[in-house]
N, C-alpha and C positions, 0 to 999 in steps of 0.2 A: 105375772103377765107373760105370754109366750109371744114369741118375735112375731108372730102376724100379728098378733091385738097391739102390740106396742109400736111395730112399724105404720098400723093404722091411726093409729094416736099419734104418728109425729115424733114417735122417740126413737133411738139411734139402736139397735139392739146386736146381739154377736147372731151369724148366720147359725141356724139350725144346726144340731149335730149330726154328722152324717158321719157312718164306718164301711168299711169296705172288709168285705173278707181276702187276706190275704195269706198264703201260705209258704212259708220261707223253709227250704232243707237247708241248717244253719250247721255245718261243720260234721255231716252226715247224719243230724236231725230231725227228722221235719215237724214245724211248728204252725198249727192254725191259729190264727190274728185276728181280730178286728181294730182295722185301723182308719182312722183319719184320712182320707185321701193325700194329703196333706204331709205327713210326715215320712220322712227321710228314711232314706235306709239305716244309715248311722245311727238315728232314734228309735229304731226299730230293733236294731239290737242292745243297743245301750239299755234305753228304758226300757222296753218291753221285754227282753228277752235278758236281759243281765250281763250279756257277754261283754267286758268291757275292755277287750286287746283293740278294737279300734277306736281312737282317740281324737275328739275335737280339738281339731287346730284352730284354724284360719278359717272355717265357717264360708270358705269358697275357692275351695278345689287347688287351692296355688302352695298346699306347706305339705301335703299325702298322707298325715297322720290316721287319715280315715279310712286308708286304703283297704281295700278286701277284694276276694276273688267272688263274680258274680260267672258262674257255668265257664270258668276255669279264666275268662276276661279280668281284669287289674282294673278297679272303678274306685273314684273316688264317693265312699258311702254317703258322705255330706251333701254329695251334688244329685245323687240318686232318691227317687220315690220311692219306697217302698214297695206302692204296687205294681213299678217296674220289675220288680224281680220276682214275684208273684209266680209261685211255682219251679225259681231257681236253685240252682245247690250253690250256697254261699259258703264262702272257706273262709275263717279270721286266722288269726295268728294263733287260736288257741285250738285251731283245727291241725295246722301244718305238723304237729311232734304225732307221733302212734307210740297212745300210751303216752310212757313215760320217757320211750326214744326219743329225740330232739332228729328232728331232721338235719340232712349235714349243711344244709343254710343258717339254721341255729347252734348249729355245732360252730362252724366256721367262723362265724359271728361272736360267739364268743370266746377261740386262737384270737382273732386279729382283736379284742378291745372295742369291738365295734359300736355297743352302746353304752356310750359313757350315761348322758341321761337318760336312757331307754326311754324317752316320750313318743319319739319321730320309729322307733325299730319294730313293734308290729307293723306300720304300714308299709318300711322297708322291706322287712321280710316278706310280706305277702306281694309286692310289687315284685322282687328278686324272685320269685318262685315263677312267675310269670313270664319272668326275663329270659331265665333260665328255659323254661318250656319253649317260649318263641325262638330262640335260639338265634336270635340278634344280635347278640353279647358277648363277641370272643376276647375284647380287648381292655384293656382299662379305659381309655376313651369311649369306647362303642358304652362301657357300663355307665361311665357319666352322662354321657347323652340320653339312654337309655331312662337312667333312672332319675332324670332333672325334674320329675315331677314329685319327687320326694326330697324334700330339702331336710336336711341336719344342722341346727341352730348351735349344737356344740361343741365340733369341732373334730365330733368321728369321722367324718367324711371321707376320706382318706383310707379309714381304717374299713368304714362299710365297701367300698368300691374292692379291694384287697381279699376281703372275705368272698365277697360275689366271684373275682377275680380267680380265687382259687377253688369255688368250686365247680365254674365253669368249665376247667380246666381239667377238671377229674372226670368231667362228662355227666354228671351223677341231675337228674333233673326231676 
């Protein structure tokens, strides 16, 4: 029975499926889509695309594990549409190293110990990358402020702020 004959009949049915084409340049990829109106950016790489350096937290914007770079902006991927970025260059964490060079964000990151669970450090990293760029972030407080929308549940926090810390310092963006 399809949802018009069933909604006519009085029964409860799922809306139509509907996709959208959408087209994401994912870590200097570009990938044609059809998706859901519906689904998230975060799902849009996870599921559909495999990338999986950005990480379901908190499923509303408040822990930054989803973080990623939409046209070089710091979004949280869980709170974004998919077809909102529709033709943008999205950066993950597995975008930030060239090759096998580790950027010095991930260099830094790992001198200072920064991710002990590594759950919450893709989204750090790609927020820090951002921070960095905006060039907001001279101080250890300015980096706390700055980056309070990524929260670290184990205890690195100290030691991510420190990394950020020292490579703001070296200028390197």
């Amino acid at each position: 029975m399809d949802h018009e004959t069933e909604r006519s009949a009085g029964g409860v049915g799922l809306p139509p499926s509907i996709t959208v084409a959408v087209r994401l340049v994912v870590n200097g990829k570009p990938h044609d889509l059809a998706l859901d109106p519906r689904v998230t950016l975060l799902d849009a790489l996870r599921t559909h695309l495999g990338v999986t350096g950005p990480k379901m937290g908190c499923d509303a914007g408040a822990c930054g594990a989803c973080t990623v770079l939409v046209d070089g902006r710091r979004v949280n991927s869980c709170l974004m549409l998919a077809v909102a970025a529709d033709g943008k260059s999205v950066v993950t964490v597995e975008g930030l190293a060239a090759g096998d060079d580790l950027n010095p964000l991930q260099e830094a990151f790992i001198r200072h110990d920064a991710f002990q669970c590594g759950y919450c450090t893709p989204g750090q990293l790609c927020s820090a990358t951002a921070l960095l760029r905006e060039g907001v972030a001279t101080t250890p407080e300015e980096i706390r402020l700055w980056m309070s929308g990524n929260l670290c549940r184990c205890g690195a926090y100290p030691n991510i702020v420190a990394a950020i810390a020292e490579v703001a310092a070296e200028g390197v963006h």
